[in-house]
GUPANU-123789 format. One record per residue (C-alpha): residue in one letter; x, y, z. Coordinates in steps of 0.2 Angstrom, whole numbers, padded with zeros to 4 digits, always signed. Example, Ala and Ser with C-alpha at 12.3 -4.5 7.8 and 13.67 -1.06 7.14 Angstrom:
2
A+0062-0022+0039
S+0068-0005+0036
***
This chain:
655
X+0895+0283+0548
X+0903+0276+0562
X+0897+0270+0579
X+0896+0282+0591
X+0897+0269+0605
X+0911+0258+0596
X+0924+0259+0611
X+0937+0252+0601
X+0940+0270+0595
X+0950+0275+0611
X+0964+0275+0609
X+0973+0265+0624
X+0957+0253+0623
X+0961+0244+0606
X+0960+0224+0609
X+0962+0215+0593
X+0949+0198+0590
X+0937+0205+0604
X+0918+0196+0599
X+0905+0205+0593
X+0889+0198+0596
X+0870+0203+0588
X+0862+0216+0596
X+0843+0211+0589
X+0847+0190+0597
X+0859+0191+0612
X+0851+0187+0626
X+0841+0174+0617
X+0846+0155+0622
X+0864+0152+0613
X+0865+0168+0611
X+0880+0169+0619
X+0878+0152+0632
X+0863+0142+0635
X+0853+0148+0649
X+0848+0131+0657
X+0852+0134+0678
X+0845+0146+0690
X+0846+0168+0689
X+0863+0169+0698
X+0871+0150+0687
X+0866+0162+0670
X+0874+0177+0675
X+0890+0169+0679
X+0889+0158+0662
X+0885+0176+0652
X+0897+0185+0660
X+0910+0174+0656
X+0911+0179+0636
X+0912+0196+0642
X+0930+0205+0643
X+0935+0207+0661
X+0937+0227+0664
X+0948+0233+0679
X+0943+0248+0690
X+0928+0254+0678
X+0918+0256+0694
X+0931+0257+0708
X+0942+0243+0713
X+0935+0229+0719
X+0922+0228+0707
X+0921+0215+0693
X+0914+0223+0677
X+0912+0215+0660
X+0910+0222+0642
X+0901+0217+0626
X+0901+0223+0610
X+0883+0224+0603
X+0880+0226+0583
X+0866+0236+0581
X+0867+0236+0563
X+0880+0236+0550
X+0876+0247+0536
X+0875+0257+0544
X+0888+0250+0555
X+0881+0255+0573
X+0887+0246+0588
X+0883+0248+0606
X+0892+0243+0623
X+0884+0231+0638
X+0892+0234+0653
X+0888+0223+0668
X+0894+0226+0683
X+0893+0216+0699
X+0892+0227+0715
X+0895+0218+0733
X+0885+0223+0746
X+0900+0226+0758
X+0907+0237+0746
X+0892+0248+0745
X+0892+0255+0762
X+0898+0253+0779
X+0881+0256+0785
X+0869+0243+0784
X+0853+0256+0784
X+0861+0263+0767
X+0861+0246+0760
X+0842+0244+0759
X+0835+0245+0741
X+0823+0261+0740
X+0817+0253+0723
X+0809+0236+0731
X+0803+0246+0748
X+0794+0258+0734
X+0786+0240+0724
X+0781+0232+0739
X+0796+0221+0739
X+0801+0230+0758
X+0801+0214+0764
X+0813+0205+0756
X+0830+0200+0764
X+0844+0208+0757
X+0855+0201+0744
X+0872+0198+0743
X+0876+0206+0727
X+0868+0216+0714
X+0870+0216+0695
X+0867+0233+0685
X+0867+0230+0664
X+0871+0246+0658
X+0870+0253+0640
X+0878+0271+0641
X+0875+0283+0631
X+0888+0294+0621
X+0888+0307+0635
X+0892+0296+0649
X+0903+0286+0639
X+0913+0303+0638
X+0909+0308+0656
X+0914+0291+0663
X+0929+0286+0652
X+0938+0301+0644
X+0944+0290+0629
X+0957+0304+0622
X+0967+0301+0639
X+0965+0285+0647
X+0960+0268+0647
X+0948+0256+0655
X+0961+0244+0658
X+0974+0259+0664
X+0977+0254+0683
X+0979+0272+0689
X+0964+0280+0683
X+0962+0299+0682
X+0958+0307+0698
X+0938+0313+0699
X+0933+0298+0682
X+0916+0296+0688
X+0907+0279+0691
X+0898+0272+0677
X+0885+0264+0690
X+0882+0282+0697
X+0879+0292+0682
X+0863+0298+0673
X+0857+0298+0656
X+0862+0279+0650
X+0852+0272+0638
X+0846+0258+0647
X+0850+0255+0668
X+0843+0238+0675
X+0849+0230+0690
X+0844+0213+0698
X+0847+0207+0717
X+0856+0192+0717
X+0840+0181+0722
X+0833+0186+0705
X+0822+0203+0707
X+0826+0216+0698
X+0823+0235+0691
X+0822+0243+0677
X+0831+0262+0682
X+0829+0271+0666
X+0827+0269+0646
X+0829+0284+0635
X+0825+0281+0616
X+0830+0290+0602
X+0822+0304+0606
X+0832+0306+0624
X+0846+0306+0615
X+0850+0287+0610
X+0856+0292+0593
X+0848+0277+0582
X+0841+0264+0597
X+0822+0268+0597
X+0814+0265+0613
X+0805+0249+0606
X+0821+0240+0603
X+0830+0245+0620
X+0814+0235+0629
X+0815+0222+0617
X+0834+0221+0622
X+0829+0222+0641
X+0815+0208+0638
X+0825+0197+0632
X+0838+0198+0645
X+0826+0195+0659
X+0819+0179+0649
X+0835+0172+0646
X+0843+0175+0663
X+0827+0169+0671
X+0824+0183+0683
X+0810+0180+0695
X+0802+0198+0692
X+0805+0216+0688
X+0797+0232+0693
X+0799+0248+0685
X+0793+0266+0688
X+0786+0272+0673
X+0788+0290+0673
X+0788+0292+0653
X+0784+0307+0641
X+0781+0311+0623
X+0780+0328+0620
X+0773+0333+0635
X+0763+0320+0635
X+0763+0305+0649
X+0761+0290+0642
X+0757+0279+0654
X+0738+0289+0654
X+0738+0291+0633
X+0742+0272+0633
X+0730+0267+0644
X+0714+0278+0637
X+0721+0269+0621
X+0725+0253+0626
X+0719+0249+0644
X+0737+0248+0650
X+0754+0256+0649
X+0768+0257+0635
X+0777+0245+0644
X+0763+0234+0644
X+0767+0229+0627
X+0782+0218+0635
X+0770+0212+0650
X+0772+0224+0664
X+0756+0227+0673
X+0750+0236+0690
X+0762+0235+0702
X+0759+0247+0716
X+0749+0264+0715
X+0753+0278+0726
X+0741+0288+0736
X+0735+0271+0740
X+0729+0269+0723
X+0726+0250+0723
X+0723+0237+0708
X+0706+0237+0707
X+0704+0258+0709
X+0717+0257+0691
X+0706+0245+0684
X+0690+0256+0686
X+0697+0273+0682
X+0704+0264+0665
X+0686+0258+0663
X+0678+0275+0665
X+0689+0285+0656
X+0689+0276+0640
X+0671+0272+0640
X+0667+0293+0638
X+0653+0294+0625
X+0661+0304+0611
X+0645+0310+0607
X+0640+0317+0623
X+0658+0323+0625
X+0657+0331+0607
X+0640+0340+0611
X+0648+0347+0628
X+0666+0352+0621
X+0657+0361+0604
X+0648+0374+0613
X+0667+0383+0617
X+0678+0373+0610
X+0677+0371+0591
X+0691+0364+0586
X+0689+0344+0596
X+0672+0344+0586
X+0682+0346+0569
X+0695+0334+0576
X+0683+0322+0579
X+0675+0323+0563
X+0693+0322+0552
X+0696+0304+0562
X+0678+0297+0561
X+0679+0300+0543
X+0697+0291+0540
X+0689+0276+0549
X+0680+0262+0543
X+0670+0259+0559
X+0660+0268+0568
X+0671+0276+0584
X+0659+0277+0599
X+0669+0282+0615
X+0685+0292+0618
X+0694+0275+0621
X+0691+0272+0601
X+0696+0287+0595
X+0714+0290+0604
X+0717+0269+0600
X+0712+0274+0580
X+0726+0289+0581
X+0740+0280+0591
X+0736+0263+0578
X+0735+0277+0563
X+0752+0285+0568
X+0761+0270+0570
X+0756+0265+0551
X+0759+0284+0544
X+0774+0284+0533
X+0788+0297+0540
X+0784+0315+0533
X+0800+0316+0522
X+0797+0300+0512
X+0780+0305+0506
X+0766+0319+0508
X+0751+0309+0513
X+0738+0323+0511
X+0743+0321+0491
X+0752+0303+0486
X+0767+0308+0474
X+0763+0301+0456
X+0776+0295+0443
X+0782+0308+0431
X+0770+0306+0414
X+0777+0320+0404
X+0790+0309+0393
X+0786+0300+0376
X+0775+0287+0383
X+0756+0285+0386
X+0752+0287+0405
X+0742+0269+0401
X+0760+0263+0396
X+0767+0270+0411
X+0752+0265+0424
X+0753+0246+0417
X+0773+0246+0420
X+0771+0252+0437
X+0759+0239+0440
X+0770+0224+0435
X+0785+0230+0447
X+0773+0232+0461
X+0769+0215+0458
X+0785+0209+0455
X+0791+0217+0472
X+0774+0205+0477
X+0780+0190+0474
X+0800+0193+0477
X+0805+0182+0491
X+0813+0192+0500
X+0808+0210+0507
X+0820+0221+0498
X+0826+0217+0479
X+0840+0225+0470
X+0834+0234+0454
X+0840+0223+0443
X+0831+0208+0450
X+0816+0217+0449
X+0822+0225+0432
X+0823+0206+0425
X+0806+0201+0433
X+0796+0216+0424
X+0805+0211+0408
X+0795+0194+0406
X+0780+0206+0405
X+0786+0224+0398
X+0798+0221+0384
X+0803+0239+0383
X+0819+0242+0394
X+0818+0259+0392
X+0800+0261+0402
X+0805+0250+0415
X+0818+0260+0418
X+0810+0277+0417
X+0798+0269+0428
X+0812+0262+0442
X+0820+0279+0441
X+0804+0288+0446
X+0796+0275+0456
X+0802+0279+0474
X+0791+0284+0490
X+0776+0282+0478
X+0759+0275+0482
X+0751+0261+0471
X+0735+0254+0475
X+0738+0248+0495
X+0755+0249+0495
X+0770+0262+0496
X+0784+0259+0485
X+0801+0262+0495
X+0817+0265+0489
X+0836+0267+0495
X+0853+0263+0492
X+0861+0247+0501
X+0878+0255+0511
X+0887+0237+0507
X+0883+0235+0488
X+0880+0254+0485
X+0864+0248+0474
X+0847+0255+0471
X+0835+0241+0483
X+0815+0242+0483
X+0803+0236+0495
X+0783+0240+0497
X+0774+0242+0514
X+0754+0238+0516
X+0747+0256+0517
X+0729+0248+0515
X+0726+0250+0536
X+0731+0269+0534
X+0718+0272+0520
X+0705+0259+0520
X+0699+0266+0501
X+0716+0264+0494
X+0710+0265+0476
X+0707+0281+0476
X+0729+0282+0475
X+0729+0274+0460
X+0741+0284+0450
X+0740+0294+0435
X+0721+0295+0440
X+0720+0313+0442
X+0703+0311+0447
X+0704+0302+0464
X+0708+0313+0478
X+0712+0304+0497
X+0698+0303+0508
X+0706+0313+0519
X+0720+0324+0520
X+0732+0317+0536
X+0750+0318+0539
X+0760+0312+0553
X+0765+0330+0560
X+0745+0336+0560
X+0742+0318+0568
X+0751+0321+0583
X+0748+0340+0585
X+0729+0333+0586
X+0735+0319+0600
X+0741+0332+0609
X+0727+0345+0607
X+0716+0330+0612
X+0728+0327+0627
X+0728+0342+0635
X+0712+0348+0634
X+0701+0334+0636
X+0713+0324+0650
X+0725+0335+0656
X+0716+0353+0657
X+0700+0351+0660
X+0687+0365+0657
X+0671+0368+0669
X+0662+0362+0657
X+0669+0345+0660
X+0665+0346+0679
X+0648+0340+0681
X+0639+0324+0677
X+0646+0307+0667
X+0660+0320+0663
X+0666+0324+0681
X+0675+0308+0682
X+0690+0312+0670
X+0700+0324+0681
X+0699+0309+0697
X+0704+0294+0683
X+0716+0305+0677
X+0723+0308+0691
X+0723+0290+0697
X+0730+0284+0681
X+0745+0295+0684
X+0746+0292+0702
X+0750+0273+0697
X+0766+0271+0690
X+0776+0256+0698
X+0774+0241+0686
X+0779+0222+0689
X+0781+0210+0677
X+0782+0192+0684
X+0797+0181+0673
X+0799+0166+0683
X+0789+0165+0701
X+0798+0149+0702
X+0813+0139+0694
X+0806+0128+0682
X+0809+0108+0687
X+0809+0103+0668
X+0824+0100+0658
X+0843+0100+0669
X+0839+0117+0677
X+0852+0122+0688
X+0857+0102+0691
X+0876+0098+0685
X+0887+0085+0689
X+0877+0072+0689
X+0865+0079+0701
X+0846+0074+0693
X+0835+0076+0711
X+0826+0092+0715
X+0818+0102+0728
X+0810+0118+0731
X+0817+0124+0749
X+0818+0141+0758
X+0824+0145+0775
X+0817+0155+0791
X+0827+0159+0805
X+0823+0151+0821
X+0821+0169+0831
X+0808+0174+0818
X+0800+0156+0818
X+0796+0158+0836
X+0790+0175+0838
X+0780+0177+0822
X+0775+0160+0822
X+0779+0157+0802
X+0770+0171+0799
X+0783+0182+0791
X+0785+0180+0771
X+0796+0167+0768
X+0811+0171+0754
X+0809+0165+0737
X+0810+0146+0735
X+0828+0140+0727
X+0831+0125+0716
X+0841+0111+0724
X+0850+0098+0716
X+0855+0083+0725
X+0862+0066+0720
X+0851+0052+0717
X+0858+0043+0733
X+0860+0061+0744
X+0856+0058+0762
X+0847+0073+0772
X+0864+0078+0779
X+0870+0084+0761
X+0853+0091+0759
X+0855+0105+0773
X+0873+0107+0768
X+0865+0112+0749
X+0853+0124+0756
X+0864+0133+0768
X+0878+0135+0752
X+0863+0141+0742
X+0855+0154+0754
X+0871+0160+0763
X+0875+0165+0744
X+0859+0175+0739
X+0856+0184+0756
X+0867+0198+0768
X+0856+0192+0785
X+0861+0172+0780
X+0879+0173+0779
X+0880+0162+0795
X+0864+0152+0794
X+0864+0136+0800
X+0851+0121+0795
X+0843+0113+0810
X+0824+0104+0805
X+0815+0104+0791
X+0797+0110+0794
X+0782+0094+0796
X+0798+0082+0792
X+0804+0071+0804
X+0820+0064+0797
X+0837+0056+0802
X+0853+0063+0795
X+0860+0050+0786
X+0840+0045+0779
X+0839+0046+0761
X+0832+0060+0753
X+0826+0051+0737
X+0810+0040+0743
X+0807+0051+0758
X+0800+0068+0747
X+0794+0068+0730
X+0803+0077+0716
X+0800+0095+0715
X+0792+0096+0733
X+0793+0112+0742
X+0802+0112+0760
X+0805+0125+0773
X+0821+0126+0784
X+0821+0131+0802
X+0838+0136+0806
X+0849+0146+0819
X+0858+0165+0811
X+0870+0176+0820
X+0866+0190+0807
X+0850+0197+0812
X+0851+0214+0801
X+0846+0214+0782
X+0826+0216+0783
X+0824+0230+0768
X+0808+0234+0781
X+0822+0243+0792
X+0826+0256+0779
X+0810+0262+0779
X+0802+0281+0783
X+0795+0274+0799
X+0776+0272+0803
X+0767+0279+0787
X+0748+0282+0790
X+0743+0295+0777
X+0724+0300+0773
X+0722+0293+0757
X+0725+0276+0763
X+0744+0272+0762
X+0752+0261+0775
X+0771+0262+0767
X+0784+0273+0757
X+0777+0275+0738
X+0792+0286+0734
X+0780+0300+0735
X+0788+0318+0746
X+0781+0312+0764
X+0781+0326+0780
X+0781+0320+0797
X+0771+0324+0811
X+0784+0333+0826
X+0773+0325+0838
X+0767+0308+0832
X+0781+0306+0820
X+0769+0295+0808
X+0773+0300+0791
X+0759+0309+0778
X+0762+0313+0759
X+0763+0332+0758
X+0749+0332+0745
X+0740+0324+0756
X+0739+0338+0767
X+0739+0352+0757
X+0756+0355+0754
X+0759+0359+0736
X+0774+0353+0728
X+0781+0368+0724
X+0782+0373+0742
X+0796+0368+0753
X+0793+0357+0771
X+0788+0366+0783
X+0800+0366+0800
X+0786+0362+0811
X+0773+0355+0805
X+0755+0344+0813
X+0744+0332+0809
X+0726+0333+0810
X+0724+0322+0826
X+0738+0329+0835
X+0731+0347+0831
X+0713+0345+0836
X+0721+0335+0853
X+0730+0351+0856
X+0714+0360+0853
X+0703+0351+0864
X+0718+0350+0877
X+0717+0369+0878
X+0699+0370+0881
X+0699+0362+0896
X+0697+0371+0911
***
């Protein structure tokens, strides 16, 4: 089996000696470069063990590659792509330059940046869409007319992007089940996780708009769990829509998975059969009593993550080693016991056959058994564990390994084999689990009978509906750079500061009231006078951000200082200072590329991503839902808002 994703198969893209780095460690520190200086100092470090490609996304634009082993045997290799976008580049326009994603988070203030960085993992089809390895090359300098750029495609694996000042998004992951061949979901977050750790982005938002057979997991996770899937890597509430705040999440979490099962059985049995005998099939595979619908869907999604995989063993009947052969089923039971527990003690978790063969030998003396008993011995329960067995691709021999099935069935004895007796508890297997998650699913959160309308009950359809209305997450890396170690500090350069500018026309007519940009590590000489200080934060700032291009340092904010003063006895290390400074470039607010004055019933002052419809008199932005506009319906041409509508009414009444 060969990588799907192993470029070096085109043919004009061969490059002998190009490094291969871990997919499951890069990203960690030394994995490729230490990450020790500020978000923009580790991209430039990473991107320099990258190979350099030319016109990948248009010319112009810097793009490195890295090949990523997955794993290899199979061998499975994946391609990083990160490409650095120049704002200039983008657009003539500066209104088309504003990032929809921050306005959407709440971010709609921030300046913008300079640059942008997007990590890409493509996926096989725009691997082929993009490069068209049968007939040209990345490197090829007169690229086919109409090859499409790898930035503007859909359907990558994984799309992250991060503003030069550190933020960042996380665009899109699709997991095996999307399409990713053998990169499970899991392992793409994991990847992105540690990217963002090691690079030390300050935060990243995400829209979490992810299914599972129909089902949307940010509300099965959060009756489950009390958060998102993507709270498992630390992303929280970021910003509702509908003017769905933090504390409105947090209670409709609260009430949904605090639904009396009881009370919710008694209701639901009366037409609805079928949730009673669900109930019963997991209160009985339990060991602890399950009180409230947040119990029962967190038993099913811990159970189905334990569940072994449908083809490697029926778990409704545990397969039993073959007894019909000349010795006793005692004989046969005792040898399997003795190579479950040499598999116990091995050191490590999978063991060729003949290390284990030799282990069971200093207990069974008869060669033949053992080696019935290895040859039948394959996706079998014993006792608490399941015995697994497959063939190693490099070596081409027979490996066993066991995995603790004691969570999965809490009376594991009754798998003993060869005791024909014992039956499981209760019959389960993986395929019946999630038909039951979705039953569940759609008829008690999603599709809500009448029954389900009144009393305690009545609250589902309105937390479900807030649950799904909240789908922007943050997760917060690095509010600050950190003043420990040599962050960002080279050359001999040991004194830092926290600073951050203002202009001087926003310091005068919004009186420091405006948010301030985020505050940027400086480094400075031991003996740097105030002079070099200012010349440091402009060369930092005028990096990050469009609007600072030409920003010039004039006074530092509650500091009276001279020029030529020393830095180092006049501040303390690590203190924060503001600049006031003078900027010909006055556009690059993100609050500019906004949809106008938003003022919507449910409560919402901004853009949430939501479809918005404009008043043709006010002009103040409404979400269509809002107003009755189902989704399915195109905009009206002319359309009114309440106010201005009874105005008009009350106008004409007049004599």
């Amino acid at each position: 089996m060969s990588s799907y994703l192993d470029l070096g198969g085109c043919r004009k893209r061969r490059r002998g000696g190009e490094r291969v780095f871990k997919f499951k460690t890069f990203g960690e520190n030394g994995c490729p470069v230490e990450f020790d200086g500020s978000f923009r100092d580790n991209v430039k470090a990473l991107v320099e063990y990258g190979h350099l490609e030319i016109n990948l996304c248009g010319n112009g634009v810097f793009s490195w590659s890295f090949q990523l082993e997955v794993h290899r045997h199979p061998p499975l290799h994946v391609v990083l792509f990160i490409v650095e976008e120049q704002i200039q580049a983008s657009s003539s326009s500066s209104i088309n330059l504003h990032c929809k994603h921050c306005q959407y988070v709440g971010w709609g203030h921030h300046m913008m940046c300079n640059k942008k960085y997007h990590f890409l993992l493509p996926s096989k089809d725009t691997v082929a869409a993009c490069f068209n390895c049968d007939e040209t090359s990345f490197d090829d300098p007169n690229p086919e007319k109409g090859k499409f750029n790898l930035v503007e495609l859909k359907g990558h694996i994984m799309h992250g992007v991060f503003h030069s000042n550190g933020f960042g998004h996380l665009l899109c992951v699709n997991g095996m089940e999307m399409g990713s061949d053998q990169l499970a979901g899991y392992q793409i977050m994991e990847f992105w996780d540690r990217l963002c750790t090691g690079l030390q982005a300050r935060k990243v938002s995400l829209n979490d708009t992810s299914k599972k057979r129909g089902m949307e997991l940010r509300l099965l996770y959060g009756v489950a769990y009390g958060h998102p899937w993507f709270g498992r890597w630390g992303y929280k509430f970021g910003r509702g829509c509908y003017g769905v705040n933090q504390p409105i999440y947090q209670k409709a979490i609260e009430a949904i998975q605090g639904i009396p099962l009881c009370l919710l059985n008694h209701h639901l049995s009366i037409s609805n059969n079928d949730i009673s005998v669900i109930f019963s099939r997991y209160q009985a595979l339990s060991d602890h009593s399950m009180v409230t619908l947040g119990d029962l869907f967190h038993f099913m999604l811990e159970l189905r993550s334990r569940l072994p995989k449908e083809n490697s063993i029926d778990s409704c009947n545990p397969a039993t080693v073959e007894t019909n052969c000349r010795w006793s089923p005692k004989r046969v039971e005792a040898a399997t016991r003795v190579i479950v527990e040499a598999l116990k003690n091995a050191e490590f978790r999978w063991v060729s056959r003949q290390e284990v063969r030799d282990a069971a030998r200093a207990y069974i003396g008869d060669t033949g058994l053992l080696d019935f008993v290895l040859k039948s011995l394959g996706n079998h329960i014993v006792g608490n564990y399941l015995v697994r067995r497959c063939l190693n691709p490099v070596t081409k021999v027979l490996e066993y390994c066991l995995e603790d099935i004691s969570t999965v069935f809490p009376n594991s004895e009754a798998h003993i084999i060869n005791n024909s007796k014992a039956k499981p508890r209760c019959k389960i297997t993986k395929v019946q689990l999630m038909k039951d998650i979705a039953y569940l699913y759609k008829h008690i959160l999603k599709d809500q009978k009448p029954t389900l309308s009144t009393g305690v009950f009545s609250a589902i359809p309105m937390a479900t509906r807030i649950i799904l209305d909240t789908k922007f997450l943050v997760k917060e890396y690095t509010e600050e750079l950190s003043m420990k170690g040599n962050s960002n500090c080279s050359n001999g350069k040991t004194f830092k500061l926290l600073c951050t500018v203002i202009s001087r026309s926003d310091e005068i007519d919004e009186g420091l009231k405006k948010p301030l940009p985020p505050y940027e590590c400086v480094c400075l000489k031991e003996n740097a006078t105030f002079d070099e200080l200012k010349q440091e934060v402009e060369k930092n700032f005028r990096e990050v951000y469009w609007r600072l291009r030409s920003f010039v340092v004039e006074t530092i904010v509650n500091l009276s200082v001279k020029g030529l003063d020393l830095v180092m006895g006049s501040v303390e290390m690590g203190q924060k200072l503001v600049f006031i400074g003078s900027n010909e470039d006055q556009i690059g607010m993100d609050d500019g590329g906004g949809s106008g004055i938003v003022d919507c019933l449910c409560g919402a002052k901004e853009d949430d991503g939501e479809r918005l419809i404009s008043c043709d008199i006010c002009e103040v932005w409404q979400h269509t839902r809002c107003v009755r506009i189902p989704n399915n319906e195109e905009i009206p041409h002319v359309f009114l808002c309440k106010q201005c509508e009874e105005k008009i009414v009350f106008l004409s009444s007049l004599p």
